[in-house]
N, C-alpha and C positions, 0 to 999 in steps of 0.2 A: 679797834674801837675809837681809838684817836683819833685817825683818820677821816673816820665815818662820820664824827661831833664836826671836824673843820669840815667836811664835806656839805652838810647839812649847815653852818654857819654861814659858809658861803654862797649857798643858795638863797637863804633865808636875805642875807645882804642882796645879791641880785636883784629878786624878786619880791620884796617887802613888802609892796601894797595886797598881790595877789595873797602872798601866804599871809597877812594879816587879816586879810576879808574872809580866808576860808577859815580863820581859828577864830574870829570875833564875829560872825552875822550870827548876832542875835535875834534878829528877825527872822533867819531863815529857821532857828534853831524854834521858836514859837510858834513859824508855820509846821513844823514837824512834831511840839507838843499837841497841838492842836489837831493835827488828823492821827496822831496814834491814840486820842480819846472821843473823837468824835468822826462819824462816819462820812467821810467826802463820798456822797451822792453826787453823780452827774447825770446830767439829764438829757443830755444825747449824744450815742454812739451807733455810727452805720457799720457796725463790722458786718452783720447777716448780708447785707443788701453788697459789701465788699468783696464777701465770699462768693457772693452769689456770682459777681460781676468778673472776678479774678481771669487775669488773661491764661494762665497755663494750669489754676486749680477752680476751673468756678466748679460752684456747688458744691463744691467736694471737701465734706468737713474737718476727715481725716487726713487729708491733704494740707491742708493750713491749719498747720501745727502750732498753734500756742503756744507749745514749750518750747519751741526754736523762736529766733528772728524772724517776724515775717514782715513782708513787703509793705504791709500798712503802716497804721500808726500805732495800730496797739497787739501786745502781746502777753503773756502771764508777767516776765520778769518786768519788762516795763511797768506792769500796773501794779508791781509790787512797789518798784521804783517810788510811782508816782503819788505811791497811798491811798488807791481809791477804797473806797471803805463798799460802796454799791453803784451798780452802775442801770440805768434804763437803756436796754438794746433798744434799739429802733426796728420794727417790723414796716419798714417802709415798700412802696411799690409806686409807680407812676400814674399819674390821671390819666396819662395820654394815653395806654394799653387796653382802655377799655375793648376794642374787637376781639384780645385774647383773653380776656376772663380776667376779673380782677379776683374774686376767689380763690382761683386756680393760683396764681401768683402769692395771694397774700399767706394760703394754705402752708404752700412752700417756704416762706421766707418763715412763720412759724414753727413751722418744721428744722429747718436752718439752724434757729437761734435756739430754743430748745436742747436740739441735738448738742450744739456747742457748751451750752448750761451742761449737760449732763456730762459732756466727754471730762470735764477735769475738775474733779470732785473734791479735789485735792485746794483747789483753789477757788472757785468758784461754788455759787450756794442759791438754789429757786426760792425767791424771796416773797411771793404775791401779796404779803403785808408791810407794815411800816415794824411790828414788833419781827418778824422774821426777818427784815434788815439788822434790826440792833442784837438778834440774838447771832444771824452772824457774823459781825461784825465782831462779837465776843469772843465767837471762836475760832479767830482768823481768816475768815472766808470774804470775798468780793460777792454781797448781796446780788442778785438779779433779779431783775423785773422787765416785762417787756412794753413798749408804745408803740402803737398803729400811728402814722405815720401816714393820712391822708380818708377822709372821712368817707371819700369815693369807694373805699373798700365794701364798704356795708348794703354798696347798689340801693338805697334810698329802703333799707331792711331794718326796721328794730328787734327783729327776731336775730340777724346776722349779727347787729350788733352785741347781743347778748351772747350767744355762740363763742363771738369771740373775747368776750371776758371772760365766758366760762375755760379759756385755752392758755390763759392770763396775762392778756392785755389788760393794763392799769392806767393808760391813757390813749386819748384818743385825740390827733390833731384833727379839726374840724376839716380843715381842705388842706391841700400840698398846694401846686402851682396852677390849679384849675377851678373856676368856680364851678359849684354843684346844682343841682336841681334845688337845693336848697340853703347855700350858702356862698357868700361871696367870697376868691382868695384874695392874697395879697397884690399878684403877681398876673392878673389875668383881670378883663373885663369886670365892672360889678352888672350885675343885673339883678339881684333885689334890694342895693341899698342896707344889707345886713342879713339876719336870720330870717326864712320864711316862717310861718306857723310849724312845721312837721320839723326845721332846724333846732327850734326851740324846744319842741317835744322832744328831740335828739338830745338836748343837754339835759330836760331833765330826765330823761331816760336813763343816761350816764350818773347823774347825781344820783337815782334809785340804786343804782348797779353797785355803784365805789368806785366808776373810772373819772377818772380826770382827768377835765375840759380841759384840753391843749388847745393856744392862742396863736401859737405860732403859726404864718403864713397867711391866718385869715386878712378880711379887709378889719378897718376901725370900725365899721359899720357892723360886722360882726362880734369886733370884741366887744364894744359896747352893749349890745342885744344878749351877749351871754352872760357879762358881767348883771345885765339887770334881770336875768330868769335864774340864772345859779342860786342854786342853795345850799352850794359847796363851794370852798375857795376854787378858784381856778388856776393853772400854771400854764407858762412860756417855757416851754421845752427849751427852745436854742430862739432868740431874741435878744437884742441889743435896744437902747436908746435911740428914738430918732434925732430928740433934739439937739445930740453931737455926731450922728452921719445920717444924712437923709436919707434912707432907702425904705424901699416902701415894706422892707420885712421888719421893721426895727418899730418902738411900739413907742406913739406918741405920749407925749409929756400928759394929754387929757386925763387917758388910760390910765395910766402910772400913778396917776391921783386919786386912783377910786379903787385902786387896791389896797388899802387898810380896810374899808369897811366889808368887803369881797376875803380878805385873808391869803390873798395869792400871790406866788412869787413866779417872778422873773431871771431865769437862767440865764445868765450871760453867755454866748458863744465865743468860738474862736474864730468865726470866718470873717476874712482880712475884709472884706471890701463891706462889713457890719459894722465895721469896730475903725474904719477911717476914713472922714471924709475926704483926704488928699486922695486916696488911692480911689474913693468912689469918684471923684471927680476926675481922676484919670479915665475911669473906665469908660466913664459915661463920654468924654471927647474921643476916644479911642471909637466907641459906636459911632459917632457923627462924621468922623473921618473915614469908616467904615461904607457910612449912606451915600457921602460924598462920593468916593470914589466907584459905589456902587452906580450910580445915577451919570457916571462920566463913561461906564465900561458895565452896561446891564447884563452883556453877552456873555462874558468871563470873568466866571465866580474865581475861578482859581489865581488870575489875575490881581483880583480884586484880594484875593487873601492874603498872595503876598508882598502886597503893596501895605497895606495892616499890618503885617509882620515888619516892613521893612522900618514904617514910622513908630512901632513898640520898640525899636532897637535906638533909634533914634531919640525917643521920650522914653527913657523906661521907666516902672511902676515904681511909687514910692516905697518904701519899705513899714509895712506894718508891725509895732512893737507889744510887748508883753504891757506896756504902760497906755496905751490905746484900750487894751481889755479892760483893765485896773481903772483908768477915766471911766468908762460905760460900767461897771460896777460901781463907780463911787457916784455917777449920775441919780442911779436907779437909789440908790439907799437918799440921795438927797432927797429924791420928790416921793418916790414911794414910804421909804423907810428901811431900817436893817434888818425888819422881817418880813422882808418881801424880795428878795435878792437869794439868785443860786447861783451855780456855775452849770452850762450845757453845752459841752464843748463842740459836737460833729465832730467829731474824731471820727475818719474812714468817709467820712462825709463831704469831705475838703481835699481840694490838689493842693492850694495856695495857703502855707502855714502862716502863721504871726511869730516873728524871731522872739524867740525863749519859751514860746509853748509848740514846739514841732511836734510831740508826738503824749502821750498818756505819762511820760516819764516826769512831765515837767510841772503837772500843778505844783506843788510844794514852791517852787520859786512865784508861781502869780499871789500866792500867798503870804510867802517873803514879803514881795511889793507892795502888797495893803499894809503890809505891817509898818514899814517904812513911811507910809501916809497917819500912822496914826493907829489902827487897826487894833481893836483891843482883842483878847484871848476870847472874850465871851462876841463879839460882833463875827470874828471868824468860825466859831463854831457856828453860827446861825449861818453863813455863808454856805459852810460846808455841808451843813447837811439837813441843821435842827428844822430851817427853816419848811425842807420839803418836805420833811419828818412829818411834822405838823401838818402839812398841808395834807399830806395821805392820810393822818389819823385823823383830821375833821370829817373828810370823806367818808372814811372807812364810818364815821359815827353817823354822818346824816343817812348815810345809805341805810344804814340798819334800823332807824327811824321810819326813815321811808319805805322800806319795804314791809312795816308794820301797817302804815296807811293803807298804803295803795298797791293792787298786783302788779302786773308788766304789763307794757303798755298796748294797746292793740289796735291804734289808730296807724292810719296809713298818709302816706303825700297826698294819695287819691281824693283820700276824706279831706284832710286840713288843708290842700293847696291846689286842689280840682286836677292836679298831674297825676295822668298815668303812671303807674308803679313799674 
């Protein structure tokens, strides 16, 4: 035992600073009281659409074993790791599939995520309310709920849309990377300048229902047209701040101002080229250099690729930190406020992590890091969960209002925007 005391003394001398910061982070220790009393909801994870995608298990549930290590980011031990208290799957599928059915696709990917809810029961828990989060969250369970992930899905249907709440989807992003028959995205062309009339019936279809208006990916044009038809808070699944990285998915300072009176919050993501302008500005010379050498060599792409390759090696990408998140969080409570901020990581969603959140293991330390800014016990639980808490049980209350009003809705794009269905 002698030995073992000088052995241990002398490490302790060695390494001082290290083994002092892991017996004294008292911050990290308050991000730890803080999610073992209150539910860290995240509000986007692509595992379904991972599974799906898997180069040697796709679709295959029982293949991509959660109780092992799996190739992703997330797994059961990790999420225990990580303390998530509930999580929103993402029922995502592409705009651009439309010739093979988005139905058919999106059918499946519910199916998917379901499947995976039920396979581990042990740890996981079908949550389609905000009081069935906190009831499991009481009894150890990782809540689930799931979000559509591109408004295309519904093929321009308020009947589909319903459908698929009744399969419990609890939100709905307006577009993915395509604008719609009736909505503009972030990431593509506008062509109506915001929501059409039959968009707008889309939300408040949604608000009748209890799903929640997802902002992510639309244009401003749209956030703004939802924010003034909602008659429910709305939420940013996985969105960042534009006015600290310019990118056109990130949600202007206007927006951000007009969510107190709206009640909605804004999930922070993890994805690098959201959350830094260094690295979006790399990306964006990276393309130009791209055009360039496209325009000098039209005939060979391949060429051309690895000439891009060659000058990434040469410039490589800056490095995205756990404190670039933590800025974009702390942006969003400046101009919104602290009850209007979440966390939505994309986890299984992203190739490109941010150093100190690689994988579902690691909130707890972006937590630490608020803490260290100041970060009170009570502002962190609104981060972590209260906040989206809230927002579903507004939902959950106007809907039941509104569907005292008025039945479901039966107008068409036909009727309110003269387009063929």
């Amino acid at each position: 035992m002698r030995y073992l005391l000088l052995g241990m003394a002398m490490a302790a001398a060695a390494f001082p600073s290290s083994l002092g910061a892991q017996a004294t982070d008292a911050n990290l220790e308050l991000a730890k009281k803080v999610l073992r009393s209150t539910p860290l909801v995240d509000g986007h994870n692509d595992l379904p659409w991972r599974i799906r995608e898997d180069k040697t298990m796709a679709r295959d549930v029982e293949a991509y074993d959660l109780r092992k290590r799996t190739p992703g980011h997330t797994d059961l031990a990790r999420l225990r790791a990580g303390m998530l208290g509930a999580q929103f799957w993402s029922i995502y599928i592409p705009g651009e599939i439309k010739d093979s059915g988005y139905a058919r696709v999106q059918l499946e990917q519910f199916d998917i995520a379901r499947r995976v809810i039920a396979k581990y029961p042990e740890a996981l828990a079908w949550t389609p309310t905000a009081a069935a989060v906190r009831k499991a969250f009481a009894d150890g369970k990782i809540g689930s709920l799931l979000g559509m992930e591109g408004g295309h899905a519904i093929e321009n249907s308020l009947g589909a849309l319903r459908m698929y709440y009744e399969m419990g989807a609890r939100y709905m992003t307006l577009t993915h990377n395509v604008t719609l028959d009736w909505a503009d995205a972030a990431l593509d062309k506008p062509k109506h300048g915001g929501l059409t009339n039959f968009g707008k019936e889309v939300v408040r279809e949604m608000n009748r229902l209890g799903m929640l208006v997802d902002l992510s990916h639309v244009s401003p044009g749209v956030m703004s047209d939802a924010l003034t038809t909602a008659e429910a808070p709305v939420m940013f699944s996985h969105s960042a701040a534009r006015e600290l990285t310019n990118h056109a998915r990130n949600v202007p300072d206007s927006i951000l101002g007009r969510l107190p009176k709206n009640g909605g919050v804004v999930m922070v993501p993890f994805v690098t080229s959201f959350v830094s302008q260094k690295l979006r500005d790399h990306e964006l010379e990276a393309e130009r250099v791209g055009r360039e050498l496209k325009t000098k060599n039209p005939n060979d792409s391949m060429a051309v690729a690895r000439d891009v390759e060659a000058w990434r090696k040469v410039h490589p990408a800056p490095h995205v930190t756990i404190k670039d998140v933590a800025d974009h969080i702390d942006h969003v409570r400046k101009v919104a406020g602290v009850d209007h901020v979440g966390i939505g990581s994309d986890f299984d969603g992203i190739t490109e992590v941010v150093d100190g959140l690689e994988d579902v293991s690691t909130f707890p330390a972006l937590f630490a890091e608020l803490a260290r800014r100041g970060w009170t016990e009570g502002d962190l639980k609104k981060l972590a969960g209260e906040n989206i808490l809230r927002v579903l049980e507004q939902a959950e209350r106007v809907a039941a209002r509104l569907q005292k009003e008025r039945p479901p809705s039966n107008k068409t794009i036909g009727g309110l925007d003269g387009l063929r269905p």
